[in-house]
C-alpha positions in Angstrom: -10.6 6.8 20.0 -7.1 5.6 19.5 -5.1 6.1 16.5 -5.4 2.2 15.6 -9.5 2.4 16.4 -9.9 5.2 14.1 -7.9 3.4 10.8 -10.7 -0.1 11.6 -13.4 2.0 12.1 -13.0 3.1 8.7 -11.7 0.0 6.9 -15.4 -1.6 8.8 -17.2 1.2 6.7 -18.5 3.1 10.2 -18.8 6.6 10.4 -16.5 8.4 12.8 -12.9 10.5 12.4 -11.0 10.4 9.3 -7.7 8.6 9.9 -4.7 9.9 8.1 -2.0 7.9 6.4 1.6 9.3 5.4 4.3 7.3 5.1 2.9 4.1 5.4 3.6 3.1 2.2 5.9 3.5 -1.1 2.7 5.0 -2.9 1.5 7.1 0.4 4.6 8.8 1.3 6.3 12.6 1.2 8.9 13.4 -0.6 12.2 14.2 1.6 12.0 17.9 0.3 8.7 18.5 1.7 9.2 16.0 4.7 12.4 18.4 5.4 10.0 21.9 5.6 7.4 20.0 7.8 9.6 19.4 10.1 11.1 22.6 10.3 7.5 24.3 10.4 6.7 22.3 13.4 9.9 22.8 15.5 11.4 19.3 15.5 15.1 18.3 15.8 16.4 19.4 12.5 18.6 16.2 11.8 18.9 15.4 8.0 16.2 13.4 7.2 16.3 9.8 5.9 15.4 7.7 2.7 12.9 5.2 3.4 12.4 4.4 -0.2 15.1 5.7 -2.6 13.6 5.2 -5.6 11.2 8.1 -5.0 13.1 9.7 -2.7 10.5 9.2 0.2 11.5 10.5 3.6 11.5 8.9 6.9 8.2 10.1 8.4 9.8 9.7 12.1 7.2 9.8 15.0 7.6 13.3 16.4 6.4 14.2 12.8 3.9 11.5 12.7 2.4 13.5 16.0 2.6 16.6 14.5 0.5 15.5 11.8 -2.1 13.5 13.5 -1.2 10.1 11.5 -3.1 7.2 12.6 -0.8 4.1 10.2 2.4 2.9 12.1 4.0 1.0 8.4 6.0 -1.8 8.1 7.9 -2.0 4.6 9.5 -4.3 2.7 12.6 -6.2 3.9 14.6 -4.4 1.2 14.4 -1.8 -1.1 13.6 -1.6 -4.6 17.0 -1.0 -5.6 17.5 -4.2 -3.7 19.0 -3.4 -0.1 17.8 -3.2 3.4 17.5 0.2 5.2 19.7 0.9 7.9 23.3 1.7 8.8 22.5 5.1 7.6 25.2 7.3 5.9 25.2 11.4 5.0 24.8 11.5 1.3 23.5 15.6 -0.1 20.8 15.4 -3.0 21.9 17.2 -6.2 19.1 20.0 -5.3 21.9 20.5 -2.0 19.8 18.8 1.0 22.0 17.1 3.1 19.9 13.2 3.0 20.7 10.0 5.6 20.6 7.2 2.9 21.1 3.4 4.1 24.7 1.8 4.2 24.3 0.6 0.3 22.7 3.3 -1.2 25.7 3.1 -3.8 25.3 6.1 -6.4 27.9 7.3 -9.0 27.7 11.1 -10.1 27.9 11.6 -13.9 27.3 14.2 -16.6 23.9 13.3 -16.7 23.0 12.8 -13.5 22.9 9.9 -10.5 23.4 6.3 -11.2 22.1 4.1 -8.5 23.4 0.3 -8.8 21.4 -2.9 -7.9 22.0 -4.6 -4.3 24.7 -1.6 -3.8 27.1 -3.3 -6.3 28.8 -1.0 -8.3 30.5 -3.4 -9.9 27.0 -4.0 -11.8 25.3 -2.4 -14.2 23.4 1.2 -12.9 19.6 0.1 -12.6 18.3 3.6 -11.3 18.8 7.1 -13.1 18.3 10.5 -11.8 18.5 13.2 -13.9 20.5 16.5 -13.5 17.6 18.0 -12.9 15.6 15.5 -11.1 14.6 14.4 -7.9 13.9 10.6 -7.6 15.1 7.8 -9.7 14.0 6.4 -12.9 14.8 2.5 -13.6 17.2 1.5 -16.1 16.0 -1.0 -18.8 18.9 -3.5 -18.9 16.8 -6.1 -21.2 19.0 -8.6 -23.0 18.1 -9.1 -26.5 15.1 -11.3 -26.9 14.9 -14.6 -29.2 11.2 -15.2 -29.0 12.5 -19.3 -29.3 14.6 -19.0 -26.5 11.5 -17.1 -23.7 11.6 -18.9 -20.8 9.5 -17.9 -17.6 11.6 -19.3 -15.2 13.8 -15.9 -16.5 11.4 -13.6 -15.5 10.2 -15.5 -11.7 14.3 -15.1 -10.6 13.0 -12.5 -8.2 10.6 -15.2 -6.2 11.1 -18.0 -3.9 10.9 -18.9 -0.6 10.8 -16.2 2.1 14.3 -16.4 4.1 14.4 -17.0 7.5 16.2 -13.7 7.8 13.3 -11.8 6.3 10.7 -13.1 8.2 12.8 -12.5 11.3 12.8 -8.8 10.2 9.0 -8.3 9.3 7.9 -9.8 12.8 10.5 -7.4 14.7 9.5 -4.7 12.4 5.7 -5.2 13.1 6.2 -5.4 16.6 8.0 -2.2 16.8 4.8 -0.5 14.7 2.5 -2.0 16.9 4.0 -0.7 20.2 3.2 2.4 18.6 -0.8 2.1 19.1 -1.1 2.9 15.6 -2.5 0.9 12.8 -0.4 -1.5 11.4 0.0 -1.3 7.3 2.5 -4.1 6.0 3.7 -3.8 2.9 4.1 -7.8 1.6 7.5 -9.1 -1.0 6.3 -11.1 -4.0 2.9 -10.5 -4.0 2.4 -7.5 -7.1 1.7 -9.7 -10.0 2.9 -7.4 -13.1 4.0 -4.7 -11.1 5.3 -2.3 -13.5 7.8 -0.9 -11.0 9.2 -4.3 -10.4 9.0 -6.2 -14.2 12.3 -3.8 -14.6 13.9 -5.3 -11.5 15.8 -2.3 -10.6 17.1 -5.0 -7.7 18.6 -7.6 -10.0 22.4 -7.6 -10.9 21.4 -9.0 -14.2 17.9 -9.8 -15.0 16.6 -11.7 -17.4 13.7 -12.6 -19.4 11.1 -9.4 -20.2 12.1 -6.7 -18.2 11.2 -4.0 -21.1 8.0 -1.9 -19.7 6.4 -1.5 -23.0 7.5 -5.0 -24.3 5.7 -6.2 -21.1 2.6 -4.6 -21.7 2.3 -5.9 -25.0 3.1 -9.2 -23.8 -0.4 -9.6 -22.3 -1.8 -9.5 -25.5 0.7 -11.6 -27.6 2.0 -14.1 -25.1 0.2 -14.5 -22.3 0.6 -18.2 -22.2 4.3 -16.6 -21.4 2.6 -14.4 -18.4 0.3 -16.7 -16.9 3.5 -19.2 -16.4 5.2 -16.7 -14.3 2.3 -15.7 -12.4 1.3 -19.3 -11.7 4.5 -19.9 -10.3 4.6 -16.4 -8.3 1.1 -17.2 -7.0 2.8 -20.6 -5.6 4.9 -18.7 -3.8 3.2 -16.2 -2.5 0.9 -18.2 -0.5 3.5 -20.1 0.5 4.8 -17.5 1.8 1.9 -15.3 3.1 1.4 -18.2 5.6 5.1 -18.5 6.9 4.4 -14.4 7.0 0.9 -14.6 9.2 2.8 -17.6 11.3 5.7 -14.5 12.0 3.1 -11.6 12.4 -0.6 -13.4 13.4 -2.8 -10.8 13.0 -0.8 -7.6 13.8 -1.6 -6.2 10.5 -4.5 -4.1 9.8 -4.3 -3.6 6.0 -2.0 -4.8 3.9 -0.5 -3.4 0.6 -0.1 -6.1 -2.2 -0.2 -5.2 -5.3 0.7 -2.1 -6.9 0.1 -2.8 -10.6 -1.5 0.0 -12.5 -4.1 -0.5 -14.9 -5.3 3.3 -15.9 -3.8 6.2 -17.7 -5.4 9.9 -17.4 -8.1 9.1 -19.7 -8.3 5.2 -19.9 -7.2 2.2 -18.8 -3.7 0.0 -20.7 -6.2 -2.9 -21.1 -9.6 -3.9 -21.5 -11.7 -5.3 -18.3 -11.7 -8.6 -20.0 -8.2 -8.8 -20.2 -7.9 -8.1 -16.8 -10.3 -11.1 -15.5 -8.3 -13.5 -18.0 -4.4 -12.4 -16.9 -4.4 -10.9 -13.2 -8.0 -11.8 -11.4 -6.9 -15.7 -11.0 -4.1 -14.9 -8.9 -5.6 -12.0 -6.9 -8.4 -13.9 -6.0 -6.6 -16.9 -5.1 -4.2 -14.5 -2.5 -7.2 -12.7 -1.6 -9.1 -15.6 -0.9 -6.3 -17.1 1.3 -5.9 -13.7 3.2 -9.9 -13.8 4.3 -10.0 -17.4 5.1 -6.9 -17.1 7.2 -6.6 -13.8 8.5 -7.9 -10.3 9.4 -5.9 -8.5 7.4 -7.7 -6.2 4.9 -6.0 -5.9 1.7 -5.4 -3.0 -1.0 -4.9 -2.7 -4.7 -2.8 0.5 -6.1 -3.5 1.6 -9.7 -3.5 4.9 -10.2 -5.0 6.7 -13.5 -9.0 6.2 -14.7 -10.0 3.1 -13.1 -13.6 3.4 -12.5 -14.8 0.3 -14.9 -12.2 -1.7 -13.1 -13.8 -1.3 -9.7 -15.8 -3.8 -9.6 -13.6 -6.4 -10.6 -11.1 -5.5 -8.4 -14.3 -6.0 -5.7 -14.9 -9.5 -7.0 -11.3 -10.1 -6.9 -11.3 -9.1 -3.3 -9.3 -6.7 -2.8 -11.0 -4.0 0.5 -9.4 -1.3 -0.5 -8.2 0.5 -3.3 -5.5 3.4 -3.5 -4.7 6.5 -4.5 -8.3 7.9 -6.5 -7.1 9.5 -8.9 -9.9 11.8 -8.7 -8.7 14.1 -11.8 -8.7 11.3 -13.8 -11.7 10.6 -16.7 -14.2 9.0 -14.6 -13.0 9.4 -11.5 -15.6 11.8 -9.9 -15.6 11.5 -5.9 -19.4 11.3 -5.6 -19.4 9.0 -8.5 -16.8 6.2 -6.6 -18.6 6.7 -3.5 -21.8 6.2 -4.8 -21.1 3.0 -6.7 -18.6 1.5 -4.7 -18.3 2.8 -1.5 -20.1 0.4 0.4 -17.5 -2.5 -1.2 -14.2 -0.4 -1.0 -12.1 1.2 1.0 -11.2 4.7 -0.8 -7.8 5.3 0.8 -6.0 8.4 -0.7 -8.1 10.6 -3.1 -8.0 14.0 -0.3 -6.2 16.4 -2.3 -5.0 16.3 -6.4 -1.4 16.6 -6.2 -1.1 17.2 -9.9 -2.9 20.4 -9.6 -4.2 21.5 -6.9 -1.8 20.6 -3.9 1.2 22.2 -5.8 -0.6 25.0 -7.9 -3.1 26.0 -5.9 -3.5 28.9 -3.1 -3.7 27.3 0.9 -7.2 28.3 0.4 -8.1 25.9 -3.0 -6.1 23.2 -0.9 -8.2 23.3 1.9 -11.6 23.5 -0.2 -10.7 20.9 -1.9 -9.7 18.3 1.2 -13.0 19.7 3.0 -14.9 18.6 -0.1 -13.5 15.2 -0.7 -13.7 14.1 2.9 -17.7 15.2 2.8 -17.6 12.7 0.2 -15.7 10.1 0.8 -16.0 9.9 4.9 -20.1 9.6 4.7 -20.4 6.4 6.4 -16.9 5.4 6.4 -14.9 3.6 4.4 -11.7 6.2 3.7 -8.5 6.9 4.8 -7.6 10.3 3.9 -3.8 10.6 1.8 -2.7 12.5 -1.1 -3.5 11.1 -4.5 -0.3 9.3 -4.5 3.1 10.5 -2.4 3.6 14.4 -2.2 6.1 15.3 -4.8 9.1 17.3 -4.3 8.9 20.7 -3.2 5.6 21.2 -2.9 4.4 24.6 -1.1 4.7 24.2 2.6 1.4 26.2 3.1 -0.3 23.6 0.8 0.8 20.7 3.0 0.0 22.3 6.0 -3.4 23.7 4.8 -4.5 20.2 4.0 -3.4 18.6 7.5 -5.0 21.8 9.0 -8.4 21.4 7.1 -8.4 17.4 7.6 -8.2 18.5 11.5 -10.7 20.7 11.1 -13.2 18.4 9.5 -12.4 16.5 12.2 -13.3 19.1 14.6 
């Protein structure tokens, strides 16, 4: 069974190997600390490794890696960063924690007392949007809200970030999935103005200037207290998107075998930042309407991100129609494998979910890390329907004998 098979055997719910993703995604990736110590333990060319998403500090998982590790996703990012620039025309740029980094050619940073400044679209003539701390190792985004004058709200502030896909980006996303599908393994295609409410993006670490609510709190509470306000810009972006997701099929056909749209988090460690009904009045509209577009019109399968204690949201997200949901938060209230699998697993994908990296994968003994990831695929492979990842990206520095114990005990589950 080919790499490729292996990720659509499980996404059609049939029992057979667990397929692994790392890397496929900003919320499935490795930090460039541990990607660094991986590729040292398994004898690969020691060149510095690269950025593939700054703002978590995500490392290139490059295929000699990717071989090493058994990874069946082959992804296909963005057509720029969050920070607002394309990868590519890589430069040497050392991390404060000393590792020597490639970075792409306008990953613009400034050095101050407090830490790293990152700047929007590489212009330093701009305001910072990004922050690292002196002590830290990824960014945080910079709230650059102007003053707001409730008379003055307009949406069209806040949809500056949407439009019309260039021709230039759509040029890019059908050389880039051709590339990942010369590799055999399964294509994962990660979509531009499709996360309604994204709390990542509402700060728009990309913008030079942006406008409207760009506060994360003032966001929140802007569901609740003005979401005529919110459904305006999500009507809009929803106009787009489809727009846009069939110039993006037109580019890629069918290539892609899951697709990441959304990564808007609804939970916390013990409960969710609204109620269920919220979530059917503000956001299930406009998923469903994308959704519904993606299943009459393609194959692609498509996945929902929210980390934190999502349980009672499961089923919405199922009428909604999303296939697949990421990363489990399995520690969170709730959350209990057997419990998700039970309920939902003949509906829903569980990709991620294999190993707690709160606790377990950085805490724990080689030995806790492989009980655990033996467990969790018991639970979560019966009959199909997961795709074994971290829950969420492997942070930095993480034990190298964690990491490799849970490859290891994924491959021997595997047998």
């Amino acid at each position: 069974m080919t790499p490729r098979e292996k990720l659509q055997n499980a996404l059609n719910h049939e029992a057979g190997p667990v397929p692994v993703d790392f890397g496929s995604t900003a919320v499935t990736g490795i930090h460039v600390t541990v990607v660094e110590d991986l590729r040292k333990h398994y004898g690969l060319d020691p060149h510095p490794v690269k950025v593939a998403e700054p703002y978590q500090m995500l490392g290139l998982v490059e295929d000699d890696l990717i071989q090493a590790l058994g990874i069946a996703t082959a992804g296909v990012p963005a057509p720029k960063t969050i920070f607002g620039f394309p990868l590519g025309g890589w430069k040497a740029w050392r991390a404060p924690w000393g590792q020597e980094l490639q970075v792409p050619a306008d990953f613009n940073v400034e050095d101050r007392r407090d830490g790293v400044y990152i700047f929007p679209a590489g212009d330093t003539s701009a305001r910072a949007s990004g922050h690292m701390p002196t002590s830290g190792f990824f960014f945080d985004s910079i709230i650059r809200q102007h003053p707001l004058k409730e008379e003055e709200l307009d949406p069209e502030d806040n949809l500056e970030e949407f439009g019309p896909i260039s021709d230039g980006d759509l040029a890019y996303l059908k050389a880039e999935t051709a590339a990942a599908a010369a590799t055999g393994r399964a294509v994962v295609g990660s979509l531009p103005g499709t996360g309604f409410g994204d709390i990542a993006l509402v700060p728009a670490p990309f913008l030079r200037d942006p406008k409207g609510i760009r506060d994360i709190a003032e966001w929140y509470v802007s569901a609740l207290t003005r979401p005529e306000y919110v459904h305006a810009v999500f009507e809009k972006q929803l106009e787009f998107a489809l727009a846009n997701l069939e110039k993006i099929h037109g580019a890629v056909g069918d290539s892609f075998d899951a697709v990441f749209l959304c990564g808007t988090d609804f939970g916390t460690q013990n409960s969710t930042f609204c109620a269920p009904e919220l979530y059917d009045a503000l956001y299930h509209p406009y998923y469903k309407a994308m959704n519904d577009w993606i299943h009459a019109n393609t194959t692609w399968k498509t996945m929902k991100h929210s980390c934190g204690a999502v349980e009672s949201f499961m089923s919405h997200f199922i009428a909604s129609g999303f296939d697949i949901v990421n990363p489990v938060q399995c520690s969170a209230t709730g959350m209990e494998p057997e419990v998700l699998k039970e309920r939902y697993g003949d509906q829903l994908v569980f990709w991620g979910g294999g190993v707690d990296t709160q606790r377990t994968l950085p805490f724990g003994t080689p030995g806790q890390v492989r009980e655990q990831t033996l467990e969790r695929c018991g639970i979560f492979a019966e009959k199909g329907g997961f795709v074994f990842n971290a829950v969420h990206n492997i942070q930095a520095r993480t034990p190298l004998q964690n990491v490799v114990a849970m490859f290891d005990a994924v491959a021997e589950f595997n047998g």
